[in-house]
N, C-alpha and C positions, 0 to 999 in steps of 0.2 A: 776407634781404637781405645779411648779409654774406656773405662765400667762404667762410672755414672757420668750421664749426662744429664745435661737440664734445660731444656730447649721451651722457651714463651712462645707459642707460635700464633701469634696476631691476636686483633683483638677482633674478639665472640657476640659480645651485648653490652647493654649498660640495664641497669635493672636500678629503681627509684622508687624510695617506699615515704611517700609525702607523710606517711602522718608520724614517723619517727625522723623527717629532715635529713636521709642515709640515701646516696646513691652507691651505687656498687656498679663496678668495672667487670668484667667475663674476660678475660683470658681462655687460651688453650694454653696447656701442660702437656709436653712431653717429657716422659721421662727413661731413662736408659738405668735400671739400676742394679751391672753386673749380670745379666741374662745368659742363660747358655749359646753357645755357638757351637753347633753342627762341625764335629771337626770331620776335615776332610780326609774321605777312603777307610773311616773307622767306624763300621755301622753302627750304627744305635749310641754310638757315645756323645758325649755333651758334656762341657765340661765350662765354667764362668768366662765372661771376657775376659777380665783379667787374666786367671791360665790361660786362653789360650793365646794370648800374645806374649806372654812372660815363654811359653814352648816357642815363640818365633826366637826370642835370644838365645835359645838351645841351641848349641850346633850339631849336636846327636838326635834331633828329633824330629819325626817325620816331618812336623811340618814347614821348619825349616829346612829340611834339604828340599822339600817340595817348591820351597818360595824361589829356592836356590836355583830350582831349575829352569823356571820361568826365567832365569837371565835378568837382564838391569832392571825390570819392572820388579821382579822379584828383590832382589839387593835392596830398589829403595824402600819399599815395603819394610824391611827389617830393618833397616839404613832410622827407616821415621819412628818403628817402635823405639828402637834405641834412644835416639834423641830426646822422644817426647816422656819416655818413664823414666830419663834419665832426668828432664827438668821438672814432672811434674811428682816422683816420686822419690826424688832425691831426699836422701834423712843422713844424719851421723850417729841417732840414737834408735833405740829401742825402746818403742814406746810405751813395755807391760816393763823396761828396767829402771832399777831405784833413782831416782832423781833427774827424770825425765822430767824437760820444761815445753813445754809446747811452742815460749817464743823463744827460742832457741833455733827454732829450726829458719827462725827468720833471718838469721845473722850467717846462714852457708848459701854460697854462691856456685851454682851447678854450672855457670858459663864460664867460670873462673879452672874450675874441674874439667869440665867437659875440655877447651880450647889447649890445657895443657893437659891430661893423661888421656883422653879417648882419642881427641882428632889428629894426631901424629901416628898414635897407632892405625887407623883406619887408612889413611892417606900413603901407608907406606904398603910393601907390595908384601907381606908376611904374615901369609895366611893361620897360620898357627896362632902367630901373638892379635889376629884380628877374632880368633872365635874366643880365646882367654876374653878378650876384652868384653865383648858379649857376656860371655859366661858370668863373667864379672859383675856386670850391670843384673843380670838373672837372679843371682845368688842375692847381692847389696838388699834389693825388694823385699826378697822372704828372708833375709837376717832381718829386715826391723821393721819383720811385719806388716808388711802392707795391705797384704790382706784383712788384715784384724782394721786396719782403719778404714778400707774399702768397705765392711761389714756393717763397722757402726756408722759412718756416714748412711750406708743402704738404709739402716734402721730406724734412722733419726730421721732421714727424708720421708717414709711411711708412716714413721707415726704422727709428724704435721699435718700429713694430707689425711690421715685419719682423723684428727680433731676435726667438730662439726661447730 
């Protein structure tokens, strides 16, 4: 569900060059960084991870009413996007606005948020104020840009693994 991942998956080799005294460790790398996803019943389209689970927090859009329809497997599905961009993409600032700090954003507490404004909504039977709240979370990401920071994280990951 998120865009970038970054997954060490075991260890490869070990490689030893005596006459410089360097051993070297081999890992495997996986990486996930924002790829298209195959949306569903809309031929040929493709559009980032990102979209297309930030479209699950829509409640106008196919592919949430589609999750919807699946019943509770579907719900939690939406149930975990919410949660999880709720904690891991939670901002109070705009990141391209004037006096934006970066540790700033260390000092907002998304449990403190989430336990009073999202989970009273969700927990109560009032369907209207549970797609707001959705909607809510949708909107919050692309006000402060999170794509742009999804973007340059992607670029910054490729240009490491690009250096020789």
């Amino acid at each position: 569900m998120l865009p970038i991942i970054l997954l060490v998956e075991g260890y490869l080799g070990e490689d030893t060059n005596e006459s410089k005294g360097e051993k070297g460790f081999i890992f495997g790398l996986k990486l996930k960084l924002n790829g298209g996803v195959k949306n569903q019943g809309e031929k040929g389209e493709s559009s980032s991870s990102l979209n297309y689970y930030l479209n699950l927090l829509n409640p106008e859009s196919k592919q949430h009413q589609e999750e919807l329809g699946r019943g509770e497997s579907g719900k939690r599905k939406i149930l975990k996007v919410a949660l999880l961009f709720t904690f891991i993409f939670s901002s109070l600032q705009d990141i391209d606005g004037d006096g934006y700090d970066i540790n700033s954003e260390l000092s907002y507490n998304p449990i403190e948020s989430w336990e009073k404004n999202v989970l009273p909504i969700l927990q109560s039977g009032d369907d209207e104020k549970k797609k707001n709240i959705l909607q809510g979370i949708r909107q919050r990401i692309e006000k402060y840009k999170i794509q742009t920071t999804v973007a340059r994280l992607e670029k910054v990951l490729k240009s490491f693994l690009q250096q020789k």
